[in-house]
C-alpha positions as a Python dict, from the first residue, in 0.01 Angstrom:
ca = {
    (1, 'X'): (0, 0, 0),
    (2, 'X'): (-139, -354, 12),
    (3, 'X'): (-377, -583, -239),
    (4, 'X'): (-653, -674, -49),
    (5, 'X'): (-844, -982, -184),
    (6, 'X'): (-1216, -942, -33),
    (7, 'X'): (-1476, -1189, -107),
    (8, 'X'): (-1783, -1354, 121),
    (9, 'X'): (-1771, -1644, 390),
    (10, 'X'): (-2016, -1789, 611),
    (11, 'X'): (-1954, -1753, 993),
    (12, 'X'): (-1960, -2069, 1148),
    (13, 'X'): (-2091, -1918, 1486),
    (14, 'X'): (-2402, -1752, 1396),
    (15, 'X'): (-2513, -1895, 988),
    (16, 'X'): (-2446, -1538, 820),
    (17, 'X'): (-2231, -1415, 554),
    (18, 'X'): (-1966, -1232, 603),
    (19, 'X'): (-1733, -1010, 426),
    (20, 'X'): (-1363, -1159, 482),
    (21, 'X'): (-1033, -1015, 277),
    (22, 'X'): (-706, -1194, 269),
    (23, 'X'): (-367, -951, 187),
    (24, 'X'): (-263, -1027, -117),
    (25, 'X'): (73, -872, -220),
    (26, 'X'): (260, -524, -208),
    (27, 'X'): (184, -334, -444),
    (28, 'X'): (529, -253, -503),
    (29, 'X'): (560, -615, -602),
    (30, 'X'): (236, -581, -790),
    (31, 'X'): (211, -287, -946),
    (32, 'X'): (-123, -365, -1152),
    (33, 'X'): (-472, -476, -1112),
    (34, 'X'): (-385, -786, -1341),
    (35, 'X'): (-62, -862, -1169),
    (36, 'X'): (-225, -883, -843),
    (37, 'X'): (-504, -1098, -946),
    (38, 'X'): (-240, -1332, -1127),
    (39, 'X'): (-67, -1350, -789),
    (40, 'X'): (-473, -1490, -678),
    (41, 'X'): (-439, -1743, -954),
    (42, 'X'): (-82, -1867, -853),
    (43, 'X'): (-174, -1912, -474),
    (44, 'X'): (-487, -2074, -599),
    (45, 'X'): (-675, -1907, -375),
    (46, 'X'): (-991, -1923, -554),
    (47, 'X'): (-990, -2287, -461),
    (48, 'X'): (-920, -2235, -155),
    (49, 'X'): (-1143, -1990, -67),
    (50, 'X'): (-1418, -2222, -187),
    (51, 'X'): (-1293, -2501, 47),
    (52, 'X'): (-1300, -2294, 381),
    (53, 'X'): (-1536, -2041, 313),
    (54, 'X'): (-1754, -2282, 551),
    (55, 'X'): (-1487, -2284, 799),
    (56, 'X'): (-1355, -2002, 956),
    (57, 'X'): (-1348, -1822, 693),
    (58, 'X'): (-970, -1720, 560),
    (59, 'X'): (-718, -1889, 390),
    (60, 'X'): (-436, -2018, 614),
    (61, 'X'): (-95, -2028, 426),
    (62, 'X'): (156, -2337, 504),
    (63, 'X'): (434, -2075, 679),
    (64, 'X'): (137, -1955, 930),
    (65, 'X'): (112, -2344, 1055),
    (66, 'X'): (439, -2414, 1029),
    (67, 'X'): (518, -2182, 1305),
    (68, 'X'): (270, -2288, 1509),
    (69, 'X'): (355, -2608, 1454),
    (70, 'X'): (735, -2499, 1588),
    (71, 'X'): (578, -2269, 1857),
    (72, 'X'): (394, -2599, 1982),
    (73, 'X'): (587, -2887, 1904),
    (74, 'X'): (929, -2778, 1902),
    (75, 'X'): (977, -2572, 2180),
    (76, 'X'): (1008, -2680, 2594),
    (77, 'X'): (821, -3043, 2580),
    (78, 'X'): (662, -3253, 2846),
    (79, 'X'): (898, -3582, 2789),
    (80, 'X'): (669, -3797, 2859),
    (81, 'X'): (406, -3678, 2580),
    (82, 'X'): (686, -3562, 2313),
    (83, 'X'): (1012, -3732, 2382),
    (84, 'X'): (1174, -3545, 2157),
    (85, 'X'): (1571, -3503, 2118),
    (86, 'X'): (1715, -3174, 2100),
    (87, 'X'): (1947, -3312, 1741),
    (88, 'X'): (1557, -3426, 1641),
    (89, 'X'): (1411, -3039, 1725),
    (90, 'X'): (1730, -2868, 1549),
    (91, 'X'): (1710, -3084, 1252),
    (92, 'X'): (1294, -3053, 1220),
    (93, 'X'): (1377, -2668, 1236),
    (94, 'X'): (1696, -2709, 985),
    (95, 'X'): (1494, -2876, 740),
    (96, 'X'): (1190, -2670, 745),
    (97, 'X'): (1423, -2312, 704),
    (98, 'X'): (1631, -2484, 428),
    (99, 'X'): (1328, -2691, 217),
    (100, 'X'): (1041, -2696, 287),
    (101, 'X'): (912, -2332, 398),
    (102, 'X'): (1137, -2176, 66),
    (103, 'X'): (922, -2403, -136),
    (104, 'X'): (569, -2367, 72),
    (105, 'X'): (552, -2150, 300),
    (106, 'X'): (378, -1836, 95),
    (107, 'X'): (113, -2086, -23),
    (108, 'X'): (-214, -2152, 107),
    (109, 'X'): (-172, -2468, 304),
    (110, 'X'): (-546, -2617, 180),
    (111, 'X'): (-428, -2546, -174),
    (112, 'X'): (-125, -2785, -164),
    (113, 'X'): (-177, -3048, -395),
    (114, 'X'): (-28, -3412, -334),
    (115, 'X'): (120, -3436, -688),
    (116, 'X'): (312, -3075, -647),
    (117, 'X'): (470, -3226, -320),
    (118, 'X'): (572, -3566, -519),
    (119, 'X'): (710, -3345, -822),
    (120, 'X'): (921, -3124, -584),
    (121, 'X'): (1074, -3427, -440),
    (122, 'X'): (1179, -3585, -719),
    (123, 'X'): (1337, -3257, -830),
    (124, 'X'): (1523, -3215, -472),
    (125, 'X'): (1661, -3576, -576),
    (126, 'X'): (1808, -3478, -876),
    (127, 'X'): (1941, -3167, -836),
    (128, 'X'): (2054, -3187, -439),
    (129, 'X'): (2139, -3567, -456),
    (130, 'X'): (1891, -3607, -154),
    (131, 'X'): (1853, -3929, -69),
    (132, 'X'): (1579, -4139, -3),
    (133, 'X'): (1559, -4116, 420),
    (134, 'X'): (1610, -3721, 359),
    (135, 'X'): (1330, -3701, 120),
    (136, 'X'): (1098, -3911, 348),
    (137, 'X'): (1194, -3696, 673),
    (138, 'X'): (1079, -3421, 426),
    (139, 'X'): (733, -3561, 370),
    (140, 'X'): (681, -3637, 739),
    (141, 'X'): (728, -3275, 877),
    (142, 'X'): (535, -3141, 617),
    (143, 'X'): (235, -3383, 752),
    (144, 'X'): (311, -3287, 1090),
    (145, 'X'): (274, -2941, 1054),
    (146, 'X'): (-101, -3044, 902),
    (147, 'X'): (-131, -3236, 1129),
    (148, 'X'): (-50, -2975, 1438),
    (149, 'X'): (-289, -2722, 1237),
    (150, 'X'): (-579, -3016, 1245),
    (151, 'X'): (-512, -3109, 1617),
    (152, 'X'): (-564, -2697, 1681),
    (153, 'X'): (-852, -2667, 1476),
    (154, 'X'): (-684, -2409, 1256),
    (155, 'X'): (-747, -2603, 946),
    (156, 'X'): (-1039, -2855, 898),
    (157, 'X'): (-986, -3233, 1065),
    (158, 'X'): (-1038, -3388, 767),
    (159, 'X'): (-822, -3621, 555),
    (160, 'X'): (-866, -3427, 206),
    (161, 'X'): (-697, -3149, 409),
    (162, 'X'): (-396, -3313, 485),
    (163, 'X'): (-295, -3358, 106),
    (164, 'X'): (43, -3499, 233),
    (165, 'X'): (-124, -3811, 342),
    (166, 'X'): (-111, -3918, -56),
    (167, 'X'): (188, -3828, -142),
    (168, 'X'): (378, -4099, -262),
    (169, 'X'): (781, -4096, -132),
    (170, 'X'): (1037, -4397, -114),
    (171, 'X'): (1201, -4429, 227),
    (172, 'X'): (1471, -4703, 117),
    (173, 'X'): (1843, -4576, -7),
    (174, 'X'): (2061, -4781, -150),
    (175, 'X'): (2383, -4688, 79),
    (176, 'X'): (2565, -4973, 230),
    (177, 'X'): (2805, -4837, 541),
    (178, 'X'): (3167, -4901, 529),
    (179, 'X'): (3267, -5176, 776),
    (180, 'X'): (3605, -5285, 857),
    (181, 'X'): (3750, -5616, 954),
    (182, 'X'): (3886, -5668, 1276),
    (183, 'X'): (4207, -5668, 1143),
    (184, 'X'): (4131, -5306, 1047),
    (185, 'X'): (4019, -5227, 1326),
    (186, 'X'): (4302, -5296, 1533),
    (187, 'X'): (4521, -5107, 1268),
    (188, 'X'): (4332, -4801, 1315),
    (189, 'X'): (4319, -4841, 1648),
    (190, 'X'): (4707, -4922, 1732),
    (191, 'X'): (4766, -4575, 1572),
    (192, 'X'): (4542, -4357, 1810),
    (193, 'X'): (4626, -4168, 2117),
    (194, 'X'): (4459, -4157, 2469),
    (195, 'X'): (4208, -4124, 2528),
    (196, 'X'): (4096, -4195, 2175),
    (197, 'X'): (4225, -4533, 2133),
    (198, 'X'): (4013, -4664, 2433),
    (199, 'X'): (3707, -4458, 2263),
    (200, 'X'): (3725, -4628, 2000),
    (201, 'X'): (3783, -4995, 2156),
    (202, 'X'): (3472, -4894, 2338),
    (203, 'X'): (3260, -4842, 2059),
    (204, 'X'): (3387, -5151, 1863),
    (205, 'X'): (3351, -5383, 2115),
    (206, 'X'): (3007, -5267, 2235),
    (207, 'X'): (2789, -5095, 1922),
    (208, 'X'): (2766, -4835, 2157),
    (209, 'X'): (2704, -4481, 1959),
    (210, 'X'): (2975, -4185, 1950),
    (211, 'X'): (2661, -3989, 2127),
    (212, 'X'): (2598, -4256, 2377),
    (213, 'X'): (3007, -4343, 2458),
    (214, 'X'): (3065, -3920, 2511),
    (215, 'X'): (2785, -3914, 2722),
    (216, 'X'): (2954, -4167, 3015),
    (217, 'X'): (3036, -4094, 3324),
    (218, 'X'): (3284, -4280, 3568),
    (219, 'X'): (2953, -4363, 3792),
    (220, 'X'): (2792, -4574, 3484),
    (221, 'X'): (3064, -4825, 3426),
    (222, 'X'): (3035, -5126, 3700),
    (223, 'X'): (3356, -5299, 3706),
    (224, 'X'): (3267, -5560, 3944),
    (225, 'X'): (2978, -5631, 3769),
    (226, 'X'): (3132, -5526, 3397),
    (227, 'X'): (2864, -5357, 3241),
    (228, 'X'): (2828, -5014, 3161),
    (229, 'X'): (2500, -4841, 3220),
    (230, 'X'): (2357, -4608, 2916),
    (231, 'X'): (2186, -4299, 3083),
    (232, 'X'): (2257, -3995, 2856),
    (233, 'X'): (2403, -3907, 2509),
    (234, 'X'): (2644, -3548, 2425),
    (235, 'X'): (2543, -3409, 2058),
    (236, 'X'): (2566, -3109, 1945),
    (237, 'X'): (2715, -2961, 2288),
    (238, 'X'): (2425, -3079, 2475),
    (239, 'X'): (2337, -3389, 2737),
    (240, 'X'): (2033, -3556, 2577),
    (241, 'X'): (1893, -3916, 2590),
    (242, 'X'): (1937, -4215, 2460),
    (243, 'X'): (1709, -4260, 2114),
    (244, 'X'): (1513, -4471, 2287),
    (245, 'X'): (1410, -4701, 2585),
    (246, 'X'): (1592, -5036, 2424),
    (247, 'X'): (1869, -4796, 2388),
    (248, 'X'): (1937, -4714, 2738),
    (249, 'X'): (1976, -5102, 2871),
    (250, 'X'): (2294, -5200, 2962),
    (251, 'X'): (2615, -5315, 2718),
    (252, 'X'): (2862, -5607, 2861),
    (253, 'X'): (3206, -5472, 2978),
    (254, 'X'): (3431, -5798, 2961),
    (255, 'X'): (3779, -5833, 3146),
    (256, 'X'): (3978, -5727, 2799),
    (257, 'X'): (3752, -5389, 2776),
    (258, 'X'): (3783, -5357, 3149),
    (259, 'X'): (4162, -5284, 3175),
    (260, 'X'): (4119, -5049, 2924),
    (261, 'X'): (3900, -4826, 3107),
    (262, 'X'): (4024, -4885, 3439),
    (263, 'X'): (4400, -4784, 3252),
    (264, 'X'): (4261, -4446, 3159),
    (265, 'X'): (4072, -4400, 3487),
    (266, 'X'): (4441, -4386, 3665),
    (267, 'X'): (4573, -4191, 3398),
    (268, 'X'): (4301, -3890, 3351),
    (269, 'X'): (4222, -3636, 3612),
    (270, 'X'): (3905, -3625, 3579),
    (271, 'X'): (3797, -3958, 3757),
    (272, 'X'): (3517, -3901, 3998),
    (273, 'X'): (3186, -4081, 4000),
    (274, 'X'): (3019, -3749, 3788),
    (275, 'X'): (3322, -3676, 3576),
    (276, 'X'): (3304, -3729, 3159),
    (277, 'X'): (3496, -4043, 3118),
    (278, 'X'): (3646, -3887, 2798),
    (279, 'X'): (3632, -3582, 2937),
    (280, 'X'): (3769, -3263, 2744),
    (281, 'X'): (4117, -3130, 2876),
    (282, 'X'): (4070, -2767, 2721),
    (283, 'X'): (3704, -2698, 2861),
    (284, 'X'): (3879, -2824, 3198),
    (285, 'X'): (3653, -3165, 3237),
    (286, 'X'): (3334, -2991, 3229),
    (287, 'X'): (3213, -3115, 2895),
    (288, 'X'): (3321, -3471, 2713),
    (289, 'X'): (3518, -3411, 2378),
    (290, 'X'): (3357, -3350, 2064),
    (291, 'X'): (3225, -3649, 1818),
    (292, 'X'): (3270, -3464, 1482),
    (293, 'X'): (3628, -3375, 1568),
    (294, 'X'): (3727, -3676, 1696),
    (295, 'X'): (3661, -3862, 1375),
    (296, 'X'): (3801, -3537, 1184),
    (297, 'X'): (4157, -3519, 1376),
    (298, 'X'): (4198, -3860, 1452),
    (299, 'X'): (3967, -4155, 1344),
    (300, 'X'): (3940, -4064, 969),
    (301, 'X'): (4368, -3955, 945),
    (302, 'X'): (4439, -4312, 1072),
    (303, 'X'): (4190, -4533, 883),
    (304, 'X'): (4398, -4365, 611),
    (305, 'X'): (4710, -4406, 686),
    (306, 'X'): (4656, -4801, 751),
    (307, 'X'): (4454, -4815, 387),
    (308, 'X'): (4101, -4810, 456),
    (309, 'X'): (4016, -4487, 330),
    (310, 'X'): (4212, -4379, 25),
    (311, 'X'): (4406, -4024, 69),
    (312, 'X'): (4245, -3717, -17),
    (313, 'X'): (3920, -3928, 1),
    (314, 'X'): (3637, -3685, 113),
    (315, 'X'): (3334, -3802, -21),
    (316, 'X'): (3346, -4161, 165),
    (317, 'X'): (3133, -4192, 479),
    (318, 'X'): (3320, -4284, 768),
    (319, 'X'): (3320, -4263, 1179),
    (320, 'X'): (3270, -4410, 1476),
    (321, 'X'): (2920, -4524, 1364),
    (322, 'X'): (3107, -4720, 1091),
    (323, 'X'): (3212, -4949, 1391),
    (324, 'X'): (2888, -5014, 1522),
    (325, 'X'): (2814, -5175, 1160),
    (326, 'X'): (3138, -5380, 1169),
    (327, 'X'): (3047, -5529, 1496),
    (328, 'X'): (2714, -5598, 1316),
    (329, 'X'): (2845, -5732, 996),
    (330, 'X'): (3096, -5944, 1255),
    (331, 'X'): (2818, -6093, 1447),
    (332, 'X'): (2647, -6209, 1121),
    (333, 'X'): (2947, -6375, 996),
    (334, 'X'): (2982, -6562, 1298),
    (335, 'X'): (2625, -6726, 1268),
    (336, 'X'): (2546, -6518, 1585),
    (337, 'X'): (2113, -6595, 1643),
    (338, 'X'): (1969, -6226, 1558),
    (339, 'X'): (1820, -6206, 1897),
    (340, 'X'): (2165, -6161, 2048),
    (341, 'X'): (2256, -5938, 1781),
    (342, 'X'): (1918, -5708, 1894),
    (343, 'X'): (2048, -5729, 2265),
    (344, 'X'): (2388, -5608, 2158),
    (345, 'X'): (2305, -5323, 1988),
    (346, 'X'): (1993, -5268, 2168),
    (347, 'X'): (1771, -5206, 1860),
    (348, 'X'): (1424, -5124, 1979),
    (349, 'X'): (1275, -5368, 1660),
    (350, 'X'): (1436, -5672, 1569),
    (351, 'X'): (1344, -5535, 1198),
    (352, 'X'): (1619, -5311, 1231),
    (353, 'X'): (1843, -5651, 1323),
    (354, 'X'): (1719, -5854, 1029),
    (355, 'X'): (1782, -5587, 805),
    (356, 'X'): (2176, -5619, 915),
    (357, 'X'): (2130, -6018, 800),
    (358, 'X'): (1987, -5924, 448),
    (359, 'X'): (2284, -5645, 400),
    (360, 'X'): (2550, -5930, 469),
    (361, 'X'): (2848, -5962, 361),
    (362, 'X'): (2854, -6085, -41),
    (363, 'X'): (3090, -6390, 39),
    (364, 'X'): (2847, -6543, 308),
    (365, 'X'): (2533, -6525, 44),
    (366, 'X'): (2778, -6699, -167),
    (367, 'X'): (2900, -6961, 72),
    (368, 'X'): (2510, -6990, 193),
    (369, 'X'): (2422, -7067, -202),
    (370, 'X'): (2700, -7315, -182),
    (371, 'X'): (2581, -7471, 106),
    (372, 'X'): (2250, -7503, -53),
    (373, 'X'): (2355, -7615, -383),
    (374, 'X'): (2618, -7957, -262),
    (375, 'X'): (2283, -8082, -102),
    (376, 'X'): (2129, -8020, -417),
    (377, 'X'): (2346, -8203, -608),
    (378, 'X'): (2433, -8448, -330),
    (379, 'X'): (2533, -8825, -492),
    (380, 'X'): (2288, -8986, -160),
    (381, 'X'): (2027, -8766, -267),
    (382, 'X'): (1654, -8950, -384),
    (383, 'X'): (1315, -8866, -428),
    (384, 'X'): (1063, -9047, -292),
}
């Protein structure tokens, strides 16, 4: 036995009115008249009602367009239109099962007030410790999905009826990545096995991501014309792309970074053109190892035992991405022009490079104050 809410609507193909009802609750879960008409008042459906009972009709609750927004947007894409990564689909899908549909998905989606959304960020903040990016990522699927329902025509293509278009979020967090000297680096490093000693020299010496360096193959690096050619990324047990077009240009394989490979190309028998050049030995070459692990079993143990992490330390972000911010923070100490720091690391926006510049290192803000400050006070120094 079902509450059945049943009011009048106008039908938008012929002018007349209707009669429409909307389910409202069990009545196992609402065993009264008055407890089913409070459950009307808490899905503010009375509002709503009175906001689409020009179009179409019936309410539409937020879980009915978030899976059609999933049923249309994150399923089998043309990559041309929708170039999204599989990691990008899973996590879209991860956070709308974990926060957002818990949270929304039995209320009407028209009835969602901008305000409500800003409130239940602020309270994921404080008591998940979300940060900043996370809560951001938040507000952007949830305007998706509205955005998916406008695009279908299954709510109204207006902007009052994608309330998430006001809602206030910051996108900023104040976490600065780890980064480790070169010294450091080479401490770490002299500690690690094959293959995952030349892994990591590969990453440090290039920027290039744990995703992009599992995802070689023999056939992309060009000895005799050192470079190595970015054409895929393995995540999550699958061959994906690269995050995007700047990502996929080439990286510079000098003569130092060259014996290395070419060393573990004799060694490993798994060499062909099409073979994983850090192939896995238990799945019998047919997949490259796995990031997480790597940095679990080997990276993270050894940037211990040299001092960089402290023991039993847990909590402190650290991996193979930590070396694509020391090569960064390296650059920038060197005085390297930010244009060659963009072509490096093949950041689509040279934003994304300046940002690196105004996160350097506190000793070369100092030594740039310095600077500034002896011409300042410079004895040869007159105004005119």
């Amino acid at each position: 036995m079902t509450w059945v809410l049943r009011f009048n609507a106008t039908r938008p193909a012929d002018g007349r009115r209707v009669e429409r009802t909307v389910a409202i609750a069990l009545v196992s879960e609402c065993p009264s008249e008055s407890a089913a008409w409070q459950r009307v008042n808490d899905l503010h459906l009375h509002d709503t009602i009175n906001k689409q009972q020009d179009y179409r009709g019936r309410p539409i609750t937020f879980e009915k367009l978030a899976a059609h927004y999933a049923a249309q947007e994150l399923g089998q894409q043309d990559e041309a239109i929708d170039p999204k990564s599989h990691t990008t689909i899973a996590g879209y899908r991860r956070n709308l099962d974990r926060h957002i549909l818990p949270a929304w998905g039995k209320r009407v989606a028209l009835s969602i007030e901008p305000l409500e959304v800003e409130r239940w960020l602020k309270n994921l903040k404080r008591d998940q410790q979300l940060a900043n990016p996370t809560l951001d990522r938040l507000r952007r699927i949830m305007s998706l999905v509205f955005r998916c329902g406008q695009r279908y025509g299954l709510i109204p293509r207006s902007e009052e009826s994608n309330p998430i278009r006001y809602v206030r979020c910051r996108t900023t967090s104040p976490y600065e990545a780890l980064t480790v000297s070169p010294t450091e680096a080479y401490a770490i490093w002299a500690r690690l096995p094959e293959p995952q000693s030349t892994l990591m020299l590969l990453c440090a010496a290039t920027g290039l991501r744990i995703s992009e360096a599992l995802g070689l193959q023999w056939g992309d690096v060009d000895f005799s014309g050192r470079v190595i050619q970015v054409r895929r990324t393995w995540t999550g047990g699958k061959v994906g792309r690269p995050k995007s077009p700047a990502s996929q240009a080439a990286v510079p394989c000098g003569p130092v970074l060259a014996s290395y490979l070419m060393g573990w190309h004799a060694k490993t028998p798994y060499a062909a053109a099409t073979d994983w050049v850090f192939a896995s030995f238990r799945m019998k070459g047919k997949q490259p190892l796995t990031g997480n692990m790597l940095t679990e079993d080997y990276l993270r143990p050894s940037a211990t035992a040299v001092g960089v992490l402290k023991p039993g330390d847990t909590t402190t972000r650290f991996g193979f991405h930590n070396l694509r911010h020391s090569l960064a923070s390296f650059l920038v100490g060197q005085g390297t022009d930010p244009k060659t720091v963009q072509t490096l690391l093949r950041h689509a926006d040279v934003a994304t490079t300046l940002g690196i510049y105004a996160h350097s290192h506190s000793e070369s803000r100092m030594t740039a104050q310095g600077d500034m400050l002896a011409a300042f006070f410079a004895p040869t120094a007159t105004v005119q």
